[in-house]
C-alpha positions as CSV (number, residue, x, y, z in Angstrom):
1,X,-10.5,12.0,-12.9
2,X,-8.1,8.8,-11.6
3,X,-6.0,9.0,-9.2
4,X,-3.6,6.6,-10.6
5,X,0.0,8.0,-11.2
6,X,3.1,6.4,-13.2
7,X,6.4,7.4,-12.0
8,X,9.6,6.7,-13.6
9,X,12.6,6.2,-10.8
10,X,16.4,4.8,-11.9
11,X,17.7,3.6,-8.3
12,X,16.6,2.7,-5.0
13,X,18.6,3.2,-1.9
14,X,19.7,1.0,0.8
15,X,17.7,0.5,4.1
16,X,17.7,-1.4,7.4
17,X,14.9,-3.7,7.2
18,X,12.0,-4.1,9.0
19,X,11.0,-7.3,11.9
20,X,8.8,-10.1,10.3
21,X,6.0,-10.1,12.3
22,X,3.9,-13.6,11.7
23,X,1.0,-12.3,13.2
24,X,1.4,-8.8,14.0
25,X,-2.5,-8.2,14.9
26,X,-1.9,-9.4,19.0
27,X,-3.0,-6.9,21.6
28,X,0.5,-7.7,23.0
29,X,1.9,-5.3,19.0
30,X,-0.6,-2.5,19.6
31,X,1.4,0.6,20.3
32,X,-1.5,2.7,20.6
33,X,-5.2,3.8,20.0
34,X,-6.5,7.1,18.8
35,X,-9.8,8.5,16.8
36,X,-9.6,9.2,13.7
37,X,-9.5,12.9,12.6
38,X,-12.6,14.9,11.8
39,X,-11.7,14.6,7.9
40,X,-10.7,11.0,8.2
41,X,-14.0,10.5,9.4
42,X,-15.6,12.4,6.7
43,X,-13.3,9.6,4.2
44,X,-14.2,6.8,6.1
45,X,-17.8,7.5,5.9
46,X,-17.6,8.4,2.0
47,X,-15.9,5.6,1.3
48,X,-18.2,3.4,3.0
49,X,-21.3,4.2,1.2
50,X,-20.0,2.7,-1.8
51,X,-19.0,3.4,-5.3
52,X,-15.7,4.6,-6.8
53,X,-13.8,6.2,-4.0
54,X,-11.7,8.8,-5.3
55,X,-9.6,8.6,-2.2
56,X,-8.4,5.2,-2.7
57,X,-5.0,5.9,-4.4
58,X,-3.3,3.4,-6.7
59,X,0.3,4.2,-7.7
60,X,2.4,2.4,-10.4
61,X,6.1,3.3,-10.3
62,X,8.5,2.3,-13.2
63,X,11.9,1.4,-12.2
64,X,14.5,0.9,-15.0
65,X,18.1,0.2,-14.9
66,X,20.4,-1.7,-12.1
67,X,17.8,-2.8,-9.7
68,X,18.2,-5.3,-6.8
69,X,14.5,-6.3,-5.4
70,X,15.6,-8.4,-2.5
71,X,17.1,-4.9,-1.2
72,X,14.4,-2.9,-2.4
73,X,12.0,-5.1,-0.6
74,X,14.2,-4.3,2.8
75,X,13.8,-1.0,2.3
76,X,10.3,-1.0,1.5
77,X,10.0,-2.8,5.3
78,X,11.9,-0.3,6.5
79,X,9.5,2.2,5.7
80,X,5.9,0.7,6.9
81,X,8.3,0.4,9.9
82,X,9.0,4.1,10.4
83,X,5.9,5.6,9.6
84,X,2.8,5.1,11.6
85,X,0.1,5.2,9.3
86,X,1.3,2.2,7.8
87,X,1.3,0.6,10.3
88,X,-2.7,1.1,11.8
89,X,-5.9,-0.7,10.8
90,X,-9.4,1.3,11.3
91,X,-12.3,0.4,13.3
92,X,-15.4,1.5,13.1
93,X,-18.0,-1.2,13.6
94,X,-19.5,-1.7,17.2
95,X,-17.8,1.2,18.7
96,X,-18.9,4.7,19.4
97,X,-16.3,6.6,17.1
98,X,-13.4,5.2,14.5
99,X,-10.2,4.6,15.8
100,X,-6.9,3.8,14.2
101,X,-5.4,0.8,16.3
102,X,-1.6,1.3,15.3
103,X,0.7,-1.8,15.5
104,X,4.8,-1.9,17.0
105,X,5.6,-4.3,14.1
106,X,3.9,-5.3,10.8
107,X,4.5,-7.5,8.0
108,X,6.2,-5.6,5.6
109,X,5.8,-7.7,2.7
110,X,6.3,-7.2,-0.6
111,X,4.5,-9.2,-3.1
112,X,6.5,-10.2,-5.8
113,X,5.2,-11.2,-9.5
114,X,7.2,-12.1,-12.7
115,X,5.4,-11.2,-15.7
116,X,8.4,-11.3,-18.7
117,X,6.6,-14.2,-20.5
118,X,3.7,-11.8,-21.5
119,X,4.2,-9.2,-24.5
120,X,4.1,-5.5,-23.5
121,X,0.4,-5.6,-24.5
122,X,-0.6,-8.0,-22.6
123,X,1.4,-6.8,-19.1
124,X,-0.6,-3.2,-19.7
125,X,-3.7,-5.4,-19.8
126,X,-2.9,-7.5,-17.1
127,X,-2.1,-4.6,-14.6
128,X,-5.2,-2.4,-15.9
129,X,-7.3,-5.2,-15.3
130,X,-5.5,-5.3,-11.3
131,X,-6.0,-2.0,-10.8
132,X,-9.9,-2.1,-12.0
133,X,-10.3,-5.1,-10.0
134,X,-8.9,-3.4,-6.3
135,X,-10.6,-0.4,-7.5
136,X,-14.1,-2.3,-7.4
137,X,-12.9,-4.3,-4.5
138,X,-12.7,-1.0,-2.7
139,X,-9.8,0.1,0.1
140,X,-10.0,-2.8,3.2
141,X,-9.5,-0.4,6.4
142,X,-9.5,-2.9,8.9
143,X,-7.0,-4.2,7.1
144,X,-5.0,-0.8,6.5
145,X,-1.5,-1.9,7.3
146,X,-1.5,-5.0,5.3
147,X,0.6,-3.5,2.3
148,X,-1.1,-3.2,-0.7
149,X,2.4,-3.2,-2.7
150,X,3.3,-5.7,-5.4
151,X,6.7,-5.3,-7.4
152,X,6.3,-6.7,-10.9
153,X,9.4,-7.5,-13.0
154,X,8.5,-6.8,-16.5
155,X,11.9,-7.0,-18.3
156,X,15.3,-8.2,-17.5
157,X,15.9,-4.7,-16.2
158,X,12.6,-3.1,-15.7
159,X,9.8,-3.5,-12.8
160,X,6.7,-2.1,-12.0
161,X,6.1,-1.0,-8.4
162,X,2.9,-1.1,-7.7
163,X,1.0,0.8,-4.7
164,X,-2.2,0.9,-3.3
165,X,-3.2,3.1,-0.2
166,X,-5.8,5.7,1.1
167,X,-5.9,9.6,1.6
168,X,-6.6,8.8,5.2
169,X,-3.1,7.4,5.2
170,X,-1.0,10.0,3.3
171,X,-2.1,12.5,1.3
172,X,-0.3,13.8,-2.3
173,X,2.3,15.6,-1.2
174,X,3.5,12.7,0.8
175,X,4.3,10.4,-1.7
């Protein structure tokens, strides 16, 4: 079973954007440290051992129609802004139990890719073979709020969204 989805949206709304943040990891940015949950550790340690980790979400969103990316890519700051979990890192190593360590500011970014020179065939192929490549690569968490994001234009007036996070970080329903 994948957890991949593809999701068909029409609009994006505007957003205040978030504060660049060159290097956000300071001890001066930390807002604050707390353990993980008991079932985040439970992930964590799954997810360490290796393999496929089923709670390493990849998303890919279809957005057709009027679209404006420099906006969308406001809004998507605006976002790992509001919500703390996407704005932590994890650490585990040399300490005594998992923490997340959850940053003021972050980067925000969006990468951004332009793949209209390839045929239809050939952008499937080329984000399958993205999506098997992170998959392998596995889900960095001490690097957790580095976005995982990429917005791919794919047409004159369609773009792939594509998002990769953890269960530790939201679950389904949240997205």
């Amino acid at each position: 079973m994948t957890m991949d989805s593809h999701h068909r949206h029409d609009d994006a709304s505007e957003t205040t954007p978030a504060a660049p943040v060159a290097s956000f990891r300071d001890k001066s940015n930390v807002a604050e440290i707390f353990y993980l949950s008991e079932l985040q550790q439970g992930m964590l340690a799954h997810a360490l051992k290796g393999g496929d980790d089923a709670y390493h979400i990849r998303h890919v969103f279809e957005i057709a129609g009027n679209f404006d990316p420099e906006r969308f890519a406001r809004a998507w700051g605006a976002v790992v802004a509001r919500h703390a979990m996407l704005c932590a890192d994890i650490r585990w190593r040399e300490i005594p139990k998992p923490v997340h360590i959850v940053y003021r500011r972050t980067a925000g970014s969006l990468a951004m890719a332009d793949w209209r020179g390839l045929d239809p065939a050939a952008q499937r192929a080329r984000l399958e073979a993205d999506l098997a490549t992170a998959r392998a690569a596995g889900f960095d968490f001490a690097r957790a709020a580095d976005p995982a994001v990429q917005l791919i234009r794919i047409a004159d007036d369609r773009w792939w969204f594509t998002w990769r996070f953890h269960h530790f970080q939201l679950d389904g329903w949240s997205v």
